[in-house]
N, C-alpha and C positions, 0 to 999 in steps of 0.2 A: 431563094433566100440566101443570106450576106450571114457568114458565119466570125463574129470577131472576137478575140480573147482577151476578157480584161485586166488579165493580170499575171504577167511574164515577166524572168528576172533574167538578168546574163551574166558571166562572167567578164572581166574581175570588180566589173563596181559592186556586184551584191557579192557579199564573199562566198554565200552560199548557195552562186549559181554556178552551173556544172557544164552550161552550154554558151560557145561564142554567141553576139548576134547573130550569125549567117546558119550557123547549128539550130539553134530558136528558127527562124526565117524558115530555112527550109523543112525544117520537121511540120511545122505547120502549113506547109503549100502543103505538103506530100497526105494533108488528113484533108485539104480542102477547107481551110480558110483563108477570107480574103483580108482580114486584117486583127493586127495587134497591138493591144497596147504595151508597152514597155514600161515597166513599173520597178523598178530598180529599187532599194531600200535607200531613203534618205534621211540620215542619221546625223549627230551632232560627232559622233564617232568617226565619221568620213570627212565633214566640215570643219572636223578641227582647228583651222584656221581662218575659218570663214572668208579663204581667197579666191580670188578670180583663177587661178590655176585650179582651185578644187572644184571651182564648178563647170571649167571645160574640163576637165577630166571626167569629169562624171556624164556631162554629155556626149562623150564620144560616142557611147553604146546606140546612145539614138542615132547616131550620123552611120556608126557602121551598120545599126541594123537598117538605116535608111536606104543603104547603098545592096542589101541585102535583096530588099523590098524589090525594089525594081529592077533585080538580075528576078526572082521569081515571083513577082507579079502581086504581091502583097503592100498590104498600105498599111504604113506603121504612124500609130499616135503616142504622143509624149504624156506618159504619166509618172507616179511617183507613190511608194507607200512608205509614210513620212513616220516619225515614230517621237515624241515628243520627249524633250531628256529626262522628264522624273518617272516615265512611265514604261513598260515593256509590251503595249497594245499599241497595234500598228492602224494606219488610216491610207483608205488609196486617194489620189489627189487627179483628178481627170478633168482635161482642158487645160495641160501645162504647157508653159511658153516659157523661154529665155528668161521673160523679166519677172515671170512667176520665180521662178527657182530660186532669181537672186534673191528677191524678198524675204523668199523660204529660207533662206541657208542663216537667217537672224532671227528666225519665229521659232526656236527649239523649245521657249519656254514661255511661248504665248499661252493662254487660254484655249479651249476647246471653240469657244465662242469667238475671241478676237481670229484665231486661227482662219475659222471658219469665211470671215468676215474677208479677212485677206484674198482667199481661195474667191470670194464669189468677185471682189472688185476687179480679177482679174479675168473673168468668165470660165473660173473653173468648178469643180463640183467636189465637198468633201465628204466622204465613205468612210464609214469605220466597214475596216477586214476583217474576217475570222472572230465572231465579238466575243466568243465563249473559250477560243482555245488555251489560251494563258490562265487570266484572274480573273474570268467570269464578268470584265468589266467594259459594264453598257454604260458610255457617256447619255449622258439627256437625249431622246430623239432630238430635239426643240435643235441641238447646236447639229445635226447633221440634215445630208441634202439626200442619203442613202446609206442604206446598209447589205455588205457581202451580205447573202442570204447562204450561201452555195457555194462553199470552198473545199476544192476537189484538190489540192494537195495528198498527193500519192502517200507519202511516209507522216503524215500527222492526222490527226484527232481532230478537227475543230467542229465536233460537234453539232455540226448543222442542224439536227433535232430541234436543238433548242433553240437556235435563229429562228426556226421555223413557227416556234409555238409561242417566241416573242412575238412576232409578225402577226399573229391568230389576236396577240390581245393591245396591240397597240400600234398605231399608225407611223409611218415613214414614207418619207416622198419617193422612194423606189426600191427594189430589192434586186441586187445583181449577184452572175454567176462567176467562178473566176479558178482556171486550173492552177493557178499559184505555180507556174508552172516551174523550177528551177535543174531539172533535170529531162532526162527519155522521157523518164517512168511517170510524169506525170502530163506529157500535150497532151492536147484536143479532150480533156476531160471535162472542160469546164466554156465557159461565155455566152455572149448572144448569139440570136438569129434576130435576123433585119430583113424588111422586103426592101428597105433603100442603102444601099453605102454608102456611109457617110464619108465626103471626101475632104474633112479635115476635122482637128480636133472641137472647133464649136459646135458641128453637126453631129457628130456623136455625144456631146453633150446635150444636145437639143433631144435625141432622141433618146437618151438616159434621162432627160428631166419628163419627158411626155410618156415613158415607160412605149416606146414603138419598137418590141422586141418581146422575146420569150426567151427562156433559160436554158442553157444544154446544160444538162446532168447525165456523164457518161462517165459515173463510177465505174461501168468494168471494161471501159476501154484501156488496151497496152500496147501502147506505141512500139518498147522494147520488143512484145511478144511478134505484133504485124508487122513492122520492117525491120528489125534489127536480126530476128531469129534467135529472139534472146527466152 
């Protein structure tokens, strides 16, 4: 089994991650995954200017954590948790491409629905994250393709319970796992297990739309405590 995480952030594009690419990259070889998503905050905040400069800058993180990958043997996929400007609930965005991004960096004040729309014409897949932790607010299933069930972020709340017993009374086309990871203290807590590797971003989309996976839930894992000596 193919262990991959769907939802890692790095420094400095997300302001609130703590670890380089190659930090991320390797803390996750060292628990035994073979791949990551890179899920960065993509904000109107950062887009500011909505330029060709801010959105290689913002892809760096994928080129260094790429370059990461294959010093230790991990396969990294381009994602995104996009955060719409009137709102403070975030969405992960999986199956992102160059032209996806560009797209994105002018959809800050699309619909949940047009949003959505955009994400699928470019064969990506749209997730609401963490749905309870902020304002308790669950967009329509109807506009999503999946919802975080399982966000194992070390230092917050989100509540999972109630993902859980949303999911008990109403349908969604998948439920994903995700360490939200932005420091030590939170890898390998959270993602898939796969019998197949998916060896690029449409096939892990394929296997997110087919539900060909189970969920790691490993609330007492500590990274800090097992290699750090912390």
């Amino acid at each position: 089994m193919y262990k991959i995480e769907l939802h890692a952030h790095t420094k400095p594009i997300s302001g609130c991650g703590q670890l380089t690419p190659e930090e991320l990259v390797k803390a996750y070889k060292d628990v035994g995954y073979s791949g990551i998503v890179i899920a960065n905050h993509f904000t109107n905040d950062f887009f500011i200017e909505e330029s060709e400069e801010e959105l290689q800058r913002y892809m760096t993180a994928y080129k260094e954590a790429e370059e990461a990958g294959e010093k230790y043997g991990v396969k990294i996929f381009w994602g995104a948790e996009f955060r719409f400007s009137p709102q403070i609930q975030d969405f992960l965005v999986y199956g992102v491409t160059e032209s996806l991004l560009r797209k994105m960096m002018h959809a800050f004040d699309y619909t949940f629905e047009e949003f959505r729309a955009l994400v699928k014409s470019e064969g990506g897949l749209f997730v609401q994250a963490h749905p309870f932790r902020h304002l308790d607010l669950i967009i329509p299933l109807t506009d999503l393709d999946g919802i975080e069930l399982y966000n194992m972020h070390a230092k917050h709340n989100s509540k999972n319970d109630l993902t859980e017993l949303l999911l008990t009374k109403y349908k969604v086309g998948f439920a994903t796992s995700g360490s939200d990871c932005h420091e030590y203290d939170s890898v390998g807590r959270g993602g898939i297990l796969c019998e197949k590797m998916p060896e690029n971003n449409a096939e892990l989309c394929d296997i997110l739309r087919n539900r060909e996976y189970e969920l790691i839930r490993n609330y007492d894992f500590n990274y800090e405590k097992e290699f750090l000596g912390k």
